[in-house]
C-alpha positions in Angstrom: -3.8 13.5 26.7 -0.3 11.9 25.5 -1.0 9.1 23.1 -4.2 10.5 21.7 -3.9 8.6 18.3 -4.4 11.0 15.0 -5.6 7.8 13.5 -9.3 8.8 14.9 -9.6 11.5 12.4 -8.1 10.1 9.5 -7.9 12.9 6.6 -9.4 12.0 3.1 -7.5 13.8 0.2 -8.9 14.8 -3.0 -6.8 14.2 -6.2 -8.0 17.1 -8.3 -5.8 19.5 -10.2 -7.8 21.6 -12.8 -9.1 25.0 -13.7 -9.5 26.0 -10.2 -9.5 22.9 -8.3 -7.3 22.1 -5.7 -6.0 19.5 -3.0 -7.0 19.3 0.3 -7.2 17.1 3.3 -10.6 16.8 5.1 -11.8 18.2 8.0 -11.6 15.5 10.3 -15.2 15.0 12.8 -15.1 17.7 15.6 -16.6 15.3 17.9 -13.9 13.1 20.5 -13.4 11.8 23.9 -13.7 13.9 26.5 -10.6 15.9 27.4 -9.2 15.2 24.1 -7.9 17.7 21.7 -9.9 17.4 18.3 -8.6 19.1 15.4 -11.0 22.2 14.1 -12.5 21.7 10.8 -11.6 25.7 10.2 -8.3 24.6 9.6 -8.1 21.9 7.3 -6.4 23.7 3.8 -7.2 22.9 0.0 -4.5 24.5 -1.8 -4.5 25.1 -5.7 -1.9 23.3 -7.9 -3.1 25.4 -11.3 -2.0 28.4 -8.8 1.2 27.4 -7.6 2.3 26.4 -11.1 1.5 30.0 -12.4 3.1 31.4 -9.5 6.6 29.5 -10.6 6.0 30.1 -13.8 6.0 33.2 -13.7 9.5 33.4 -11.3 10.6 31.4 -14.1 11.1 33.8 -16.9 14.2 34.7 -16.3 17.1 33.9 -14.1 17.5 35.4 -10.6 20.6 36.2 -10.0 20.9 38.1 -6.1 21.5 41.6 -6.4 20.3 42.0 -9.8 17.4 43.4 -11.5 15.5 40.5 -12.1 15.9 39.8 -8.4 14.7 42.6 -7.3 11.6 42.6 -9.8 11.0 39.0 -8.0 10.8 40.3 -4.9 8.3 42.9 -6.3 5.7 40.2 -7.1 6.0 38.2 -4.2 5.5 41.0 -2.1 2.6 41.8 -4.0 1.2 38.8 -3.7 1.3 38.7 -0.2 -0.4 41.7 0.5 -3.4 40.8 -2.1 -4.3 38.4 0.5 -3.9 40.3 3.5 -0.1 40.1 4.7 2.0 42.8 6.7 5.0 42.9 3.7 8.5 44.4 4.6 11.8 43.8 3.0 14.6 43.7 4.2 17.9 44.6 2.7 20.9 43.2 3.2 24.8 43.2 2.0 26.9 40.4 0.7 29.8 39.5 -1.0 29.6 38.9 -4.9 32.7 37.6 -6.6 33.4 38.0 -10.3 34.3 35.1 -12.1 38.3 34.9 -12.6 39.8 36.2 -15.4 42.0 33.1 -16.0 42.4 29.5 -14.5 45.6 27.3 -15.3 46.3 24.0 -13.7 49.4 22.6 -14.8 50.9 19.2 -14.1 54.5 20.2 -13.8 56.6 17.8 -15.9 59.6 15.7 -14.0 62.6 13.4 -15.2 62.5 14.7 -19.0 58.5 14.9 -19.1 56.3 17.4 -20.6 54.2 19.4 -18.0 50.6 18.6 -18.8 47.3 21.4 -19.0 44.5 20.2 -17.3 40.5 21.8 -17.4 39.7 23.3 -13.9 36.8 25.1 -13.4 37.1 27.3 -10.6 34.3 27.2 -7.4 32.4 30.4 -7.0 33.4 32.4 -4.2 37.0 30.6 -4.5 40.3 33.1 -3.4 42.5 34.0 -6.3 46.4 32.8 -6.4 49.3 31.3 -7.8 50.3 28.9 -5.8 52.5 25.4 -7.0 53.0 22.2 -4.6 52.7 18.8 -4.6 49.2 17.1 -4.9 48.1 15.0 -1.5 44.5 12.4 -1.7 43.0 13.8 1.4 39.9 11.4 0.3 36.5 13.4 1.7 38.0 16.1 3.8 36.4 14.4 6.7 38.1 15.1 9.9 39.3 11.4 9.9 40.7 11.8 6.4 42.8 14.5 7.2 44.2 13.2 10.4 47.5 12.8 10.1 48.4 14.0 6.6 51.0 15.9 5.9 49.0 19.1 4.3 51.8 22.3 4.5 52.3 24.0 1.6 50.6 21.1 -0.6 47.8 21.3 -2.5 44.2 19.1 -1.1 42.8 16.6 -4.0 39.3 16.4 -2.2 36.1 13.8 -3.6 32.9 16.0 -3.3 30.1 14.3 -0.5 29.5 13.4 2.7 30.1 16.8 4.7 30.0 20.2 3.4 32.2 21.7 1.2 33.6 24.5 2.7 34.3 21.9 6.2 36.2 20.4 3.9 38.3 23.1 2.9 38.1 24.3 6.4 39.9 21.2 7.7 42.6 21.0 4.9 43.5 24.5 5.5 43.8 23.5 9.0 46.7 21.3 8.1 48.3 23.9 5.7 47.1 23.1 2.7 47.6 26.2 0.0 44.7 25.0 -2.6 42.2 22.7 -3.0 41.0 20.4 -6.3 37.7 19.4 -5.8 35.9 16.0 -8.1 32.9 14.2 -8.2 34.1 10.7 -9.3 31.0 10.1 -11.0 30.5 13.4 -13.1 32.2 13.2 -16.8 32.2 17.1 -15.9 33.7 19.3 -13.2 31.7 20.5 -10.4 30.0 23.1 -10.9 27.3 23.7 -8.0 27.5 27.8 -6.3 26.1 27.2 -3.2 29.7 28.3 -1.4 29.9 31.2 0.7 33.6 33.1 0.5 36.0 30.1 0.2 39.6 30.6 2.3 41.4 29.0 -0.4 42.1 28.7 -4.3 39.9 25.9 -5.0 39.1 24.7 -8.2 37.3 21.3 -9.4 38.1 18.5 -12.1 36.0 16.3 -14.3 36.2 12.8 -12.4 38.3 11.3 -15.1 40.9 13.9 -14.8 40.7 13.7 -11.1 41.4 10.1 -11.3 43.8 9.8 -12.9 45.8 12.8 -10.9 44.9 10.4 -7.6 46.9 7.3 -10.0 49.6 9.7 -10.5 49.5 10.7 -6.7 49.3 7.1 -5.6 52.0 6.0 -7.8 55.0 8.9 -7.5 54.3 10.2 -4.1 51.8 13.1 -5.4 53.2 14.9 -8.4 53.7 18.8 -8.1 51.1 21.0 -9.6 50.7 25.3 -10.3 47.4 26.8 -9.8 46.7 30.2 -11.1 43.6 31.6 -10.4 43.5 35.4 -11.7 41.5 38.2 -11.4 39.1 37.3 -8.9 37.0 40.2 -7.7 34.7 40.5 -4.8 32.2 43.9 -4.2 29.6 44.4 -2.0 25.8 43.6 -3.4 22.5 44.4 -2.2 19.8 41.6 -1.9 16.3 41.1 0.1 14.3 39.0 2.3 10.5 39.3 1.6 9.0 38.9 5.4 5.1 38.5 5.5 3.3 38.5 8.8 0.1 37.8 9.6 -1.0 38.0 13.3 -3.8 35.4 15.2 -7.7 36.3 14.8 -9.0 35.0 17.3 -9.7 36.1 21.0 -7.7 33.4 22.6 -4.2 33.5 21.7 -1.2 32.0 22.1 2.9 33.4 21.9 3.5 30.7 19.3 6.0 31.9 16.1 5.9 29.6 12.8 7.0 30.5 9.3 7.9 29.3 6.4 10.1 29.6 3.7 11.7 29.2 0.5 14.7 31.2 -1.6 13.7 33.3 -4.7 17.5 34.2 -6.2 18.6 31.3 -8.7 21.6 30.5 -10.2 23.3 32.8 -13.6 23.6 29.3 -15.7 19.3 29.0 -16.1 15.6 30.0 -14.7 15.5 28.1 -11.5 12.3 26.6 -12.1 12.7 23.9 -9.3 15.8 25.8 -7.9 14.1 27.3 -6.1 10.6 29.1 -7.9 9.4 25.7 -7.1 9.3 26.3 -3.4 8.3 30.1 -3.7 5.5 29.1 -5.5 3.8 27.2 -2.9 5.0 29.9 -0.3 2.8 32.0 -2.1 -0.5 29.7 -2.3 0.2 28.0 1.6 0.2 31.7 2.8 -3.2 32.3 0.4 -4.7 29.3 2.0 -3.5 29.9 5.4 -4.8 33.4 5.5 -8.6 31.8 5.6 -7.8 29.8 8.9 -8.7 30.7 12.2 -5.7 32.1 14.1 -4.5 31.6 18.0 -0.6 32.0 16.8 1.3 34.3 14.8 3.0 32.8 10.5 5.4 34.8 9.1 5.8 33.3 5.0 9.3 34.1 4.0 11.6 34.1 0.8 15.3 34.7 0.9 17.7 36.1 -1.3 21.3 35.1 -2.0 21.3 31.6 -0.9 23.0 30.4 -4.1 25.8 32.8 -2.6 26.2 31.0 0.3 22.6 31.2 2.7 23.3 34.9 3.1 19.7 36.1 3.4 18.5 33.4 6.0 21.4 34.2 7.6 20.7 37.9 7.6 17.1 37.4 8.5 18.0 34.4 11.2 20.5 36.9 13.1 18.0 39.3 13.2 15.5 37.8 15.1 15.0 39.0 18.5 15.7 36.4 22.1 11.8 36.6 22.3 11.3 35.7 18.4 13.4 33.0 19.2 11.5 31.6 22.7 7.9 32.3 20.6 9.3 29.7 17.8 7.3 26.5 17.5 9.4 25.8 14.4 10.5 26.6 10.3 9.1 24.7 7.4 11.7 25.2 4.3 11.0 24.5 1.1 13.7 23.9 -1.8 13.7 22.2 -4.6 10.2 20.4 -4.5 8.3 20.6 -7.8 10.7 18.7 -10.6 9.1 15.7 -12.6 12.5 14.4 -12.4 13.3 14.6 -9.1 13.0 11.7 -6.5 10.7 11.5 -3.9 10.0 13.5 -0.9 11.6 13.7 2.1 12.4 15.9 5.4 16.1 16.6 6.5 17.6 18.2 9.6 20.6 19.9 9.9 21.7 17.5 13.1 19.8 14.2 11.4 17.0 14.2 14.6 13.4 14.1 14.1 11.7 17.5 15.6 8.4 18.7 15.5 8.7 19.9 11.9 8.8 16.5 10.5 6.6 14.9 13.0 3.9 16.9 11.9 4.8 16.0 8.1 5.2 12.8 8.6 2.0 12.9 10.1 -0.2 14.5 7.7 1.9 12.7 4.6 0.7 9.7 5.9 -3.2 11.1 5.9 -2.2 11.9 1.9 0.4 9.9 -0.2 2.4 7.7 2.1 4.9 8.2 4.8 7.6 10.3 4.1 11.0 10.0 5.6 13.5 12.2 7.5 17.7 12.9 7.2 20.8 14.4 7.7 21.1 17.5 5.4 23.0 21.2 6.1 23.1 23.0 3.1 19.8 25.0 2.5 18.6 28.2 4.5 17.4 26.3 7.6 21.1 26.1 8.6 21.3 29.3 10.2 17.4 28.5 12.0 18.9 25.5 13.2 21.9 28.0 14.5 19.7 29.9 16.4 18.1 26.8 18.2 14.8 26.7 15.8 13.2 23.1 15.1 13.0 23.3 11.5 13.7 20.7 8.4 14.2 20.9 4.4 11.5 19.8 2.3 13.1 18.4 -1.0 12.9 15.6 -3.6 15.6 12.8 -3.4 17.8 12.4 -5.1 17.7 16.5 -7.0 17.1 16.1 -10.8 19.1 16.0 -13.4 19.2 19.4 -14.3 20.1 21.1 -11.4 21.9 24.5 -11.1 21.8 24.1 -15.4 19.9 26.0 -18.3 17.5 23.0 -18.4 15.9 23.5 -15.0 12.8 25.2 -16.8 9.0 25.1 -16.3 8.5 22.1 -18.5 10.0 20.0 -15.9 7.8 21.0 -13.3 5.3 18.8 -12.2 1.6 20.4 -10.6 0.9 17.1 -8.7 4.4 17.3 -6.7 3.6 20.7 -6.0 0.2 20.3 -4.7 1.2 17.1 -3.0 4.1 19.5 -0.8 2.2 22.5 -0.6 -1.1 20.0 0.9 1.3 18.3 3.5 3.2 21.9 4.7 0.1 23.9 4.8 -2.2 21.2 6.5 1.2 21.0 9.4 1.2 25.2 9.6 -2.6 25.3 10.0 -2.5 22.9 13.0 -0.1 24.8 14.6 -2.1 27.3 14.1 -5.0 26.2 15.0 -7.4 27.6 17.9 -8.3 24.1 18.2 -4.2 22.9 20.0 -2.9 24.6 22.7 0.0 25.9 22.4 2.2 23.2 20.6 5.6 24.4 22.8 4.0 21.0 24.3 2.8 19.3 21.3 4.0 15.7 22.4 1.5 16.0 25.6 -1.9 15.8 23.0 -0.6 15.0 19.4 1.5 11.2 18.7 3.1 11.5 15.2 3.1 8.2 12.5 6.6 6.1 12.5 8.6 7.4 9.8 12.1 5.9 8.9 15.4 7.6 8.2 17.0 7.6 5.2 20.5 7.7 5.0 21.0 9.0 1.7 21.8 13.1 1.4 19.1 14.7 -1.6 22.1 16.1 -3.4 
């Protein structure tokens, strides 16, 4: 059955967001060629944009800071939800580290040959190690591998430009080389950096407005790297408790297969603002795929998943990742994740996996994308809670909006930005890709390639973030 077009049974969508009304993609005809495999009209969604918004509205209130109250009384609600329409809810707890801001941060230019030392404005990383530490300033460019090759890193301290690979393999590879601190700059920002998604950092690092840090690299380039002393004091770190919401629902139907998908998004938000887009957005249409899903017919199991923590550093997918089972992990068919994807301001959609390969997880988006607003593309992206999925040899992907909106990880990133049509548009293309799997319709999809051929869809190069 390999290169059974889906272009047989195009899907029609429906553009209507009101009181009540929804988006959906049409049940395509039931009727095919002989031996094919024809997609079940008891699975095609409609999902509810009006319900979605409420849903991240309501996350919205406040911030959600992991291992707080206001976490936990999120977690409350989405477990409720779940079980109103019919989900096995359990929570689990888990441990991680939680840093207190430092008490002080000084980063002096140290003054040579009858000149003044000169203050700068660091703003330390979250998660960063506390020190006082003084050497002399090296450009190791983007921390690549191939930047650092070579350099002459003891005892000096790691000017680092933010982009291209993660941060913390960028510290990773200066510390490698001996490096004793890192500055870190976005040469485009007017402001230092100040994004939180780091897990425990292994050295003092600290970040610069791009003007400062540029004109450090002139000084660098100019005397052989000045010296500089960075104090970073009274950094703290204790043990807090945060949560995974797991929802399960099992197949209905007499046939079944040993299939595993899920789905999920993060509920914990930043301190600095709501986390309307960060990430209510993609808890919200959690919520209202799992609604939808749970009127489907059933051969496989869906578990609908939030995570706490992963403004921390993905410490709840990790948790929840690690404690899957080897048979979990041979059921998987694959993870849909969801971040970021309800902003007016935002760009436009797109798919991104960890090692930049297509998998069955954007195939299937791809696919039904095309039925609804267009082709959507795939790309290379680590640094949202599919990372430890992708760890544990799950297909999975990031669904986000490139390039992220201007007011990400800040007090602006309210419900006012939010946008219903984006909302409906992602929740429409995730849900309509879960029910196929689903579906009592496909075999098991551990073979989808042999009956389903997915649309082209190109890569884009470009990182969301």
């Amino acid at each position: 059955m390999k290169g059974i077009l889906w272009s047989r049974f195009l899907l029609a969508a429906s553009l209507c967001w009101g009181s009540g009304a929804g988006l959906a993609l049409a049940a395509p005809p039931e009727a095919g060629p002989e031996g094919a495999v024809v997609h079940g009209s008891a699975n095609a969604i409609t999902v509810n944009g009006d319900a979605i918004f409420n849903h991240v509205s309501r996350l919205a209130a406040s911030s959600r800071v992991a291992g707080t109250q206001n976490e936990y009384n999120a977690v409350q609600y989405i477990k409720g939800e779940l079980e109103k329409y019919g989900y096995t809810v359990t929570l689990q707890s888990f441990t991680f580290p939680k840093f207190t801001a430092p008490s002080s941060i000084q980063l002096t230019i140290e003054g040579t040959h009858g000149l003044a030392s000169q203050q700068l404005a660091p703003q330390a990383l979250q998660n960063t190690q506390g020190g006082d530490v003084s050497g002399e300033v090296v450009d190791a460019k983007k921390g690549t591998p191939q930047d650092v090759k070579g350099l002459e890193l003891k005892g000096k301290i790691a000017l680092i430009e933010a982009g291209q690979i993660d941060t913390n393999a960028k510290i990773a590879n200066v510390a490698d080389q001996g490096a004793v601190a890192v500055i870190l700059y976005n040469p485009s920002s007017d402001t230092p950096i100040l994004d939180t998604q780091f897990s425990t950092l292994s050295l003092p690092t600290v970040s610069l407005s791009g003007k400062d840090a540029q004109a450090l690299k002139q000084k660098t380039a100019a005397n052989g790297g000045p010296r500089v002393r960075l104090s970073v004091q009274g950094v703290a770190a204790m043990a807090a408790t945060s949560y995974n919401v797991v929802a399960t629902l099992r197949p209905n139907t007499t046939t079944t297969t040993s299939d595993l998908v899920t789905v999920g998004a993060h509920h914990d938000s930043v301190s600095a603002g709501p986390g309307a887009n960060d990430d209510a957005s993609g808890v919200g249409i959690v919520l209202e795929v799992a609604r939808a899903v749970g009127g489907t017919q059933r051969d496989s199991e869906v578990r609908f998943l939030t995570f706490g923590a992963e403004e921390y550093g993905l410490y709840g997918s990790q948790a929840y990742a690690n404690s899957l089972s080897s048979t979990d992990i041979g059921r998987f068919i694959g993870h849909f994740q969801l971040d970021m994807v309800g902003s007016k301001n935002s760009g436009t959609l797109g798919m991104y996996t960890v090692n930049g390969q297509k998998n069955v997880v954007t195939d299937l988006g791809a696919t039904f994308a095309s039925r609804l607003s267009g082709v959507i593309p795939y790309g290379r992206f680590g640094r949202s809670d599919h990372v430890p999925f992708y760890q544990r040899g799950v297909a999975t992907a990031l669904y986000t909006h490139s390039p992220a909106e201007p007011e990400y990880h800040t007090r602006y990133d309210t419900i006012d930005k939010i946008s219903k049509d984006k909302l409906a548009n992602v929740a429409t293309i995730v849900g309509n890709s879960v029910a196929e799997i689903l579906s009592p319709t496909t075999p098991s999809f551990k073979r989808y390639k042999d009956f389903f051929t997915p649309v082209n869809y190109p890569y884009d190069p470009n990182p969301p973030v």
